[in-house]
N, C-alpha and C positions, 0 to 999 in steps of 0.2 A: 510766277508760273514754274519758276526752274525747280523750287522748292517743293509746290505743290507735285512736279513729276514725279521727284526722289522719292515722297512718300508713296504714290501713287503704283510707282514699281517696287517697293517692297512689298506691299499688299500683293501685286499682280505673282511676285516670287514666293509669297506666303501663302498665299491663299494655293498656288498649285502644287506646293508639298504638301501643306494640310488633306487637299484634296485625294492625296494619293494616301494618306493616314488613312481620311476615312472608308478609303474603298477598301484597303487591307481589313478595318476592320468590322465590315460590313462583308467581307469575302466569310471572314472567319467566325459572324456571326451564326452567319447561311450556314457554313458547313459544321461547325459544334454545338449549334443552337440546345439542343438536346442534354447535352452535357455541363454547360456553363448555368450558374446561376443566376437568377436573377440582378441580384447584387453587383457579379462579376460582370457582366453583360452591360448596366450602366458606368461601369470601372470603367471599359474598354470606351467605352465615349469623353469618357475625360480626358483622358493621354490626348483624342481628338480636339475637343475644347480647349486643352491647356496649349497644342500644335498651333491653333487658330488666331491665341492671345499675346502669346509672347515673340518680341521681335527679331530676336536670334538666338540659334543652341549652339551648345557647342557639337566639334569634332567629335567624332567616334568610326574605330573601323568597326563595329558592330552596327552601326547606323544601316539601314534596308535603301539609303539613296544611293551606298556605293554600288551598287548594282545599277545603277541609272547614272552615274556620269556622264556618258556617253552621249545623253540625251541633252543633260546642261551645257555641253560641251558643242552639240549639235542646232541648239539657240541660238538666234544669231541677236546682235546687240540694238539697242535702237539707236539706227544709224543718225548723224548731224547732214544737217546739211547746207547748204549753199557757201560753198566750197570752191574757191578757184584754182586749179591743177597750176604751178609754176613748175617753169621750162627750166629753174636755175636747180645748178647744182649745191647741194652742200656738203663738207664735209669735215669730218673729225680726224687731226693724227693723232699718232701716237708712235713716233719714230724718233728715235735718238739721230742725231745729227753724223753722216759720215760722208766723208769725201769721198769726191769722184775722183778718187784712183784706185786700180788695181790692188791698192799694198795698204790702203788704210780704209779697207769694211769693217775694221774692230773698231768700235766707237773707244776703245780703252785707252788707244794708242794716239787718240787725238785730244791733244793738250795735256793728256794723262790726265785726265779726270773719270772717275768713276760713273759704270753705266747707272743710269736711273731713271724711269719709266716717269716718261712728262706725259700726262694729261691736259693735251692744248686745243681748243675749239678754237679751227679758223673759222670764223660766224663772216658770212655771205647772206645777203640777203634773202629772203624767203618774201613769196608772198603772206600777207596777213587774211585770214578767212574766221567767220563767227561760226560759232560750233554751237547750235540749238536743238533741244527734240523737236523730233518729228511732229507735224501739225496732228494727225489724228493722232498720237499718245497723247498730245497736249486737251483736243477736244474728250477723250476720251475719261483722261484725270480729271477734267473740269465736271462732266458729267459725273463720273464715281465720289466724287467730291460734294458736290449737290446732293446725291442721296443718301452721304452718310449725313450731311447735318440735317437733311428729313428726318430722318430716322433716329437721329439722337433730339432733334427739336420734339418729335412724337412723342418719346419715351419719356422726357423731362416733362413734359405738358402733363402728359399723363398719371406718372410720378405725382406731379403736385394735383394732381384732380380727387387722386388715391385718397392724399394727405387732407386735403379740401374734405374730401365724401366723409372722412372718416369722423370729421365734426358733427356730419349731419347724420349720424347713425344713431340706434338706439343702444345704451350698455343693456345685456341681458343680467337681468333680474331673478329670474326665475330659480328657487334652491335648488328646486330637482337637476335643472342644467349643471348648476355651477358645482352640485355634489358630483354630479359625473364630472366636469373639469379635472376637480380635485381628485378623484381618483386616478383619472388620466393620469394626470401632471405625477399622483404617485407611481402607477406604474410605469413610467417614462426615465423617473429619478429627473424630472425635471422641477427645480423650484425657484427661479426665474419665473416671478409674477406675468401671466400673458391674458389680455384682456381680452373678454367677448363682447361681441356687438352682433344687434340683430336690424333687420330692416327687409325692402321690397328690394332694395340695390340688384342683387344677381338671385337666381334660381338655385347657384351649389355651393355649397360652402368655403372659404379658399382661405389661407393663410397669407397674410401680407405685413411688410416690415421688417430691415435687416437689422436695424439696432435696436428697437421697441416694438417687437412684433406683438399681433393682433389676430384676431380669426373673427370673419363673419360667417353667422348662420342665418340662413334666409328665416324668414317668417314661418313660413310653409313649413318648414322642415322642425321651426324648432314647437311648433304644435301638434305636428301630425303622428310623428316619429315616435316610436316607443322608445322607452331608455336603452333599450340594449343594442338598436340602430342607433341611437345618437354616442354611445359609446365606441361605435366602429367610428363614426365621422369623425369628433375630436379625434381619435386617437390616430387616425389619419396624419390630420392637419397636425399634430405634437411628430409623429413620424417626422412627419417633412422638416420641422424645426430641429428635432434633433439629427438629422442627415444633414441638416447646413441645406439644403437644397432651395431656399431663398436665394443664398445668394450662387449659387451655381444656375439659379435660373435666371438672374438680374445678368450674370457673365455671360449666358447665351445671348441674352438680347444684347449687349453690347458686340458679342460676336457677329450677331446681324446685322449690326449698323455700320459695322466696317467691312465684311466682306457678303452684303445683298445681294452683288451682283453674280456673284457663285451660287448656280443652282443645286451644286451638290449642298453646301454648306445649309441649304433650304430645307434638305432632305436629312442631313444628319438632326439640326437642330430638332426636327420634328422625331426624330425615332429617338433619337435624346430625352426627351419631356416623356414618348409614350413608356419609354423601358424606368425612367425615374420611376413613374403612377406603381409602374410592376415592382420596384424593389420597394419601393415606397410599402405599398404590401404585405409583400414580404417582410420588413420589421414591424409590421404590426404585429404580424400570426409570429412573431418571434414572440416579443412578449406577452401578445395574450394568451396564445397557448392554441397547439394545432389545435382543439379540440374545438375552436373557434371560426375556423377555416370555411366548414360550411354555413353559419352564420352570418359570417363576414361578408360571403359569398351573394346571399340572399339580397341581402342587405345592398348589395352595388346594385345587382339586376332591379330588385325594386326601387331602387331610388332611380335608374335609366328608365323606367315605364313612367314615373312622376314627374321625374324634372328635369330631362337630358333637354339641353336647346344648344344649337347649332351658332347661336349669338354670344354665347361666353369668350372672355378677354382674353387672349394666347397668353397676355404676359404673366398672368397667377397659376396658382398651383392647385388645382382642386381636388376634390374626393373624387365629384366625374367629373373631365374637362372632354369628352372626345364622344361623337356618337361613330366614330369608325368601327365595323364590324368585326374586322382584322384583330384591329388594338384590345376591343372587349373581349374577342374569345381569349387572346393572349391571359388577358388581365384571369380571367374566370379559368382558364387549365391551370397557367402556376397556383391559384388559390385550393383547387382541386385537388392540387399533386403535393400540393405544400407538406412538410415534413419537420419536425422540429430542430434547429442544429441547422438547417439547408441555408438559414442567411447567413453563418458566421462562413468568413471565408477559410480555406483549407491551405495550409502551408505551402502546397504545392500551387496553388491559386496565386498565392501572392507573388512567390517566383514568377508564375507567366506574367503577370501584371505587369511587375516588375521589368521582367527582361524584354516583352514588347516596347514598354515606356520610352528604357534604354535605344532599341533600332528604332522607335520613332522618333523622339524626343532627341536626337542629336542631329548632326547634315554629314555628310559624305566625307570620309577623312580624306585631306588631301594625300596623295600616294607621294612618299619623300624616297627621291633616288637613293642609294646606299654610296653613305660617302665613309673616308679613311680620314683620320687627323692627318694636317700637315704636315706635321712633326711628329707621326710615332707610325712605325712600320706595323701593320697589319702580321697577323702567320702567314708567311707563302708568298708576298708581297714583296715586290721589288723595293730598297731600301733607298732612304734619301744622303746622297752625297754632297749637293749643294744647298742647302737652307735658306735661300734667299728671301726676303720679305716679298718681295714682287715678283711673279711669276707669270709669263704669258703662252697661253697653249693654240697651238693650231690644231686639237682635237679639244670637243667639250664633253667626250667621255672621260678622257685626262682628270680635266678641271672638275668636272662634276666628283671623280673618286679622290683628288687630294683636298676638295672644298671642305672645310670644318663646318658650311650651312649649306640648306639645299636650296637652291633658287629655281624661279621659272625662266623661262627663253621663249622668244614667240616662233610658234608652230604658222609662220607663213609662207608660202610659198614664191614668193615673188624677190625673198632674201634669202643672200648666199652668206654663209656664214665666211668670216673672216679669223676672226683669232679673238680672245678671252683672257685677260691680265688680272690674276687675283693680288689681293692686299691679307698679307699670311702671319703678320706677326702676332699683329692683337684681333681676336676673334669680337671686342665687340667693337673696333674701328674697321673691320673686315669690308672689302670693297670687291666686287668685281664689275668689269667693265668690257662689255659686251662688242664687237664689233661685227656689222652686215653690211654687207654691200648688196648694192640697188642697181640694176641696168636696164635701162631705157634707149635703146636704140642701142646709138655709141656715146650716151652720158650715162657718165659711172660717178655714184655717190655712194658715200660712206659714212654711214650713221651708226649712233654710238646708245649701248642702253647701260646705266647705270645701276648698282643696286650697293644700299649699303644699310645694316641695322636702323633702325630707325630710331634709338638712342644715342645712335654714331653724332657728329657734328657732321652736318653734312658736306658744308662749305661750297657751296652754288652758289653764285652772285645772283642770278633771278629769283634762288629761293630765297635767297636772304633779304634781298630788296622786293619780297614782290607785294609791299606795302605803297613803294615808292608810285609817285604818280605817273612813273615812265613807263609801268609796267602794265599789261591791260589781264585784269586776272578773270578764270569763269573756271566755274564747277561742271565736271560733266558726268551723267553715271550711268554703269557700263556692268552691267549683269547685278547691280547690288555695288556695284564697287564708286568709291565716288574721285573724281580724274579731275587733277589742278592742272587745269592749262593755263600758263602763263605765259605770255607775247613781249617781247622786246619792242616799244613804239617808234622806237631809234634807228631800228634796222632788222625790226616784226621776224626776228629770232623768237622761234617758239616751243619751248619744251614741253613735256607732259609730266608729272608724279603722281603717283597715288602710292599707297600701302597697303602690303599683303603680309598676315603671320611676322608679324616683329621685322619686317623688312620693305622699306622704300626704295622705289622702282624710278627711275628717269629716263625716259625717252627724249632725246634732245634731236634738237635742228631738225623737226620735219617743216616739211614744205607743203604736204601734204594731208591736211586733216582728216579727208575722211580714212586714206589709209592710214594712215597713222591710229585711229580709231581700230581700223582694222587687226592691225600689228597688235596692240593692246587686248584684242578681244582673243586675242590665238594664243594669250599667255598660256602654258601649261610648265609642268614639271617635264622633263624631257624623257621621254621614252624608250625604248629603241630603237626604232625604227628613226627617232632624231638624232640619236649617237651615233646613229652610222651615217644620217647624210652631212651632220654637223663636223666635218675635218675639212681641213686645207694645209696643204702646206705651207705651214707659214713661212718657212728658209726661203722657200721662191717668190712670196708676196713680200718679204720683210728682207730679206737676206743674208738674213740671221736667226738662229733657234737656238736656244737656250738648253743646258740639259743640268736637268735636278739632282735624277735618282738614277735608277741603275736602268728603269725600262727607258727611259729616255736616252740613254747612254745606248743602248740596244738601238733603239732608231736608227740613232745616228751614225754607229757603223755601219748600219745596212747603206743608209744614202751616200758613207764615204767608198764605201765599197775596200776599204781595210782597215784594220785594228788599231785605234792609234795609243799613242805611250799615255799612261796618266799616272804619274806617282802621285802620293797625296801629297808626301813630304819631300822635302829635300834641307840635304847636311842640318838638322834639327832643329833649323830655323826659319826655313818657308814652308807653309803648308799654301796649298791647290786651294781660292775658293772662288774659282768659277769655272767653269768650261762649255763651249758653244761652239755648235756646225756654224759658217757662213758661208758664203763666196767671194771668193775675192775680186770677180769681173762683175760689168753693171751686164753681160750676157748671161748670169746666171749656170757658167760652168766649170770654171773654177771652183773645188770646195778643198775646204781648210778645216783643222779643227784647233782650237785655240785652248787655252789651258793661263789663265789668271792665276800669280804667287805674289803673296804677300809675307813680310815679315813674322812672323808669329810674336814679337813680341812690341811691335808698334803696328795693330792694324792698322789700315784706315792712311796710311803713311803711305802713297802712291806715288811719291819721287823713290820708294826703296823697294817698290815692285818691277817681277818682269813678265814677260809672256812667251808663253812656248808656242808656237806654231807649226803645223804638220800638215804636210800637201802631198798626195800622190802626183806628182809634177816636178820635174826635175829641171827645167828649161828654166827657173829662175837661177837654179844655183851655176848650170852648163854658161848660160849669159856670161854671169860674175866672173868667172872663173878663165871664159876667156878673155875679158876686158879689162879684169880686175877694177871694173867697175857695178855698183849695186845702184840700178836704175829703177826708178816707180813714177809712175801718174801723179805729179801735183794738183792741177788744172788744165784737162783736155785743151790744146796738148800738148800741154808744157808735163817736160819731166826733172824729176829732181836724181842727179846724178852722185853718189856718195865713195870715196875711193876706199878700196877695200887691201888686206894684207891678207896673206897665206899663213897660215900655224898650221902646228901638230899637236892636238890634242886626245890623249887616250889612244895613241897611235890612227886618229883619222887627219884626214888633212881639211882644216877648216877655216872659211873668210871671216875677218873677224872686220868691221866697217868703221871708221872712225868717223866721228862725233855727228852728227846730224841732227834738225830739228823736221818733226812730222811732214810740218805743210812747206818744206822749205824757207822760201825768200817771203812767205804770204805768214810767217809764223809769227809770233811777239815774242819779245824781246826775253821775256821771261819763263816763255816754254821749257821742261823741260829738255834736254839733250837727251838722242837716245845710242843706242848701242848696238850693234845685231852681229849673231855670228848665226853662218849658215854651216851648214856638213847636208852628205847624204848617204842614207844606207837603206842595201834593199831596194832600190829603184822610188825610197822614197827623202822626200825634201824636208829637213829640219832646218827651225828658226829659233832663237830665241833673241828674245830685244829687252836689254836693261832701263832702264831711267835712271839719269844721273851715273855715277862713279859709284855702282853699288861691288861693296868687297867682294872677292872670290866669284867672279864670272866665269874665266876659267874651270873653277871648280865645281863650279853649278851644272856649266856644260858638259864636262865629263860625266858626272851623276845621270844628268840626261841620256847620253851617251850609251850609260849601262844599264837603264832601264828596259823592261820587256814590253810587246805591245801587251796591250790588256788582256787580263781572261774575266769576262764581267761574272762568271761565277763563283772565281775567286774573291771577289767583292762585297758578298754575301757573307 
């Protein structure tokens, strides 16, 4: 049944953009009828027919449905249901580990190991719930379903009855006919043997057969008829054969059998057949020559006084197939008005053809925000200072303009955006990692949306296992899109994935399926009106913010409320490569701004880095200075106390601490030592803290010393 849905809602999404083709081109009928040709006029049903057959187009911003996004967007999905709401909370971090103290918010300074962004699911239990279509889609595909094999059992039966009948017919004998044939067949350029047959079978003559075609002429017709009427009828029925219109009329009935239940599609098929009859036509009076026109003419009307009946078979193609009064005047003006030259199409004909094709024949381009590479500065554009592979933002304006791919985000209202961690080295390992939070009363959960290339390796344990018998897997589909839920049986951990445009999407740990469903169906490209509500401070939710480039640098002087020092380099051997706003209190009002040195000629060597730290705050160094002790928060509320020494460096006077480990007496055995000299100038507080016995500290701090606060437009 699941199966039979998916196909069931493609049709219900095909059939009502088709639907909107043919009303465009029944708009445009109406209003150029006058002007378009015959020919052009059956053209214009095709693009309709080929809309109806094929089961997906591509992208295009010329496409006529971007103008109607809004609408698919306004659809709502068909929801699952029988769904049990859990009370538990879940949630994802994504926090580096920092102590509760005052003095060590820089995850750097603990164990001296390098920061780097863990991706950890604490998995809590979730309720488990089945996710199925709705009962009425289900009855409803069942039914749609039933009448397409009606409708395809008819046409087969039917098919072989053609096949059947056509043993029991008579070959026509007659020279007089078959010298008309053969004339036909000459002026056609047709020489592809095609057989006649005569009998009481039908009253009008009709061409049938896509590989081995035939043509019957009734009895009546082939006795009564003078030659120069039986020369209109053959050359009719060769028309059709050379127009291919066999099988463009076998592809309509198939078009019937799969979308019967669209009455427009009832309505195009038929204006379909009656405008073929007309171009049909029309290439006859091409080659026999206007001057046949009113002959031709005579010739239909008196054949509808003899043998028009109301009981001929829709699926052939006839000389007359129609007593509509409508269809017949049509037929009889263009015969009327026919001109020689009027069926070839006109160069400008084929362009419209053409470039309607084009807006119909493709879907809606999805709208891609305007993003900047990583790593190369746009004109005008704030430039990047730190290049770090990981990057995480508390705006998804940010993220969206340094993203080297554009992703979507869900447009739901019941989630508060949290922060956004992209993966920036390799564009086709490219990750980002979504965070929202969820409030329900006073339970706060924190879920996570994933996205990463979908040639990436993905590296998900549920994806990779969800062969495994632990895992309970279902397909679910959601506008056309189709959604792998997979369930954890162990502890009914439940993610979602699907794929969009070269990119796989995970929604993990809900609790909740139908929203979760929900979340999923709100996907869009973000807007603006999402960029502006999509920020948070992340300094205050994390306690830490990272700064890249030069506007991030801009931020974060505004939040410290002064300028702080950032040399790149220092004495030709350490270059800057990191620096980040924190706080240094779990009150969030202390801010600091830190500055990460590395060796320039052993990256990566974190026992021969130091940090600079800068506080508008001076009561750490006033403490020291009257105690000549350097005091900090180990473990609330234990303090780890470090004794300090008076120097003159660079003519200031500075504590310079000896030896210390981070977490104190709670440290191993093998931590680095670290170092710290404090100074203050200006009413503000300098630190910098070594690792190990690294040479010239002294010297570094002087350097520090005489550096200026920044001018970020000198940076530029």
């Amino acid at each position: 049944m699941e199966i039979l849905c998916n196909v069931f809602l493609w049709f219900f999404y095909s059939t009502l953009a088709a639907s909107a083709v043919a009303l465009l081109v029944m708009v445009i009928q109406r209003l150029f009828h006058r002007h378009l040709s015959a020919r052009l006029q059956h053209a214009l049903w095709l693009i309709v027919l080929v809309r109806l057959l094929l089961p997906d187009f591509p992208s295009s911003p010329a496409s006529i449905f971007n103008v109607a996004t809004h609408i698919k967007n306004a659809v709502s999905m068909i929801h699952v249901e029988g769904y049990s709401p859990s009370h538990d909370i879940s949630r994802n971090s994504q926090e580096n580990k920092i102590p509760q103290n005052d003095h060590s918010m820089t995850p750097e300074k603990n164990h001296a190991q390098p920061e780097t962004i863990a991706l950890r699911d604490e998995k809590q239990t979730l309720d488990s719930s089945q996710a199925r279509y709705a009962l009425g889609v289900q009855i409803v595909s069942a039914i749609w379903f039933a009448g397409a094999v009606t409708f395809i059992t008819y046409l087969f039966s039917y098919l072989f009855r053609m096949r059947t009948r056509r043993r029991t017919l008579t070959p026509v004998t007659d020279p007089q006919i078959l010298s008309i044939m053969d004339e036909c067949q000459r002026k056609f350029g047709i020489k592809k043997p095609i057989s006649l047959y005569t009998g009481d079978y039908a009253k009008s003559p009709f061409i049938s057969g896509l590989i081995h075609p035939w043509i019957f002429i009734p009895e009546a017709v082939a006795k009564e008829l003078p030659a120069s009427q039986l020369l209109h009828i053959l050359s009719h029925e060769l028309a059709h054969y050379k127009r291919k219109d066999t099988w463009w009329n076998t592809l309509s009935s198939f078009v019937l059998m799969i979308h019967w239940m669209n009455p427009i599609v009832w309505i195009c098929m038929k204006r379909m057949k009656a405008s073929r009859e007309i171009a049909c036509d029309a290439y006859v009076l091409e080659i026999l020559g206007e001057h046949e026109a009113t002959p031709y003419g005579l010739t239909m009307i008196n054949f509808l006084k003899r043998f028009a009946t109301k009981s001929d078979q829709p699926q052939l193609l006839y000389f007359w197939g129609t007593t509509n009064k409508n269809e017949m005047t049509r037929r009889i003006t263009m015969i009327k008005a026919f001109r020689k030259g009027s069926y070839k199409l006109s160069a400008l004909a084929v362009v419209c053809v053409a470039s309607l094709g084009i807006a119909t024949l493709t879907n809606a381009a999805t709208p891609v925000p305007t993003n900047s590479s990583a790593n190369v500065v746009q004109p005008g554009d704030d430039h990047i200072l730190f290049d770090s592979a990981y990057r995480t933002y508390g705006d998804l304006e940010k993220a969206v303009k340094v993203s080297p791919i554009p992703f979507k985000v869900p447009n739901f209202s019941e989630l508060r955006f949290d922060s956004v961690t992209l993966y920036l080295e390799d564009k086709k390992l490219f990750k980002a990692d979504i965070k929202f939070n969820r409030y329900i009363g006073n339970s706060h959960s924190l879920y996570n949306l994933v996205i990463t290339p979908v040639e990436a390796e993905f590296g998900d344990a549920l994806w990779d296992n969800q062969q495994s018998s632990g895992i309970q897997k279902e397909t679910l589909n959601l506008m056309g899109r189709n959604i792998l839920k997979l369930t954890r049986v162990s502890d009914s951990l439940t993610n979602y994935y699907w794929e969009e445009q070269g990119l796989r999407y995970k929604l993990g740990d809900w609790d909740n399926s139908q929203e979760a469903i929900d979340v999923i169906s709100s996907m869009k490209f973000p807007d603006k009106d999402m960029l502006k509500r999509y920020k948070n401070d992340v300094a205050k939710a994390h306690g830490k913010s990272s700064v890249y480039d030069t506007e991030d640098l801009r931020a974060v002087q505004d939040t410290l409320g002064f300028a702080p020092k950032l040399p790149m380099e220092l004495l030709g051997t350490f270059k800057s490569t990191k620096a980040e706003f924190y706080y240094r209190d779990t009150e969030r009002i202390s801010k600091s701004f830190l500055v990460t040195y590395e060796r320039t000629n052993k990256p990566g060597k974190w026992k021969e880095s130091f940090y600079f730290d800068q506080m508008k705050d001076t009561s750490v160094y006033q403490e020291l200075k009257k105690t000549g002790t350097y005091s900090y928060e180990v473990l609330r509320p234990e303090y780890n106390n470090v004794k300090t020494t008076p120097l003159q460096i660079a003519g200031k006077e500075v504590f310079k601490t000896e030896k210390y480990k981070q977490d104190g007496r709670y440290s191993s055995a093998d931590e680095a030592d670290q170092i710290s000299y404090f100074w203050v100038e200006n009413d503000m507080c300098y630190e910098v803290t070594f690792l190990e016995e690294i040479p010239q500290q002294q010297e570094i701090v002087a350097e520090l010393m005489k550096a200026k606060q920044i001018d970020i437009d000198q940076l530029k």
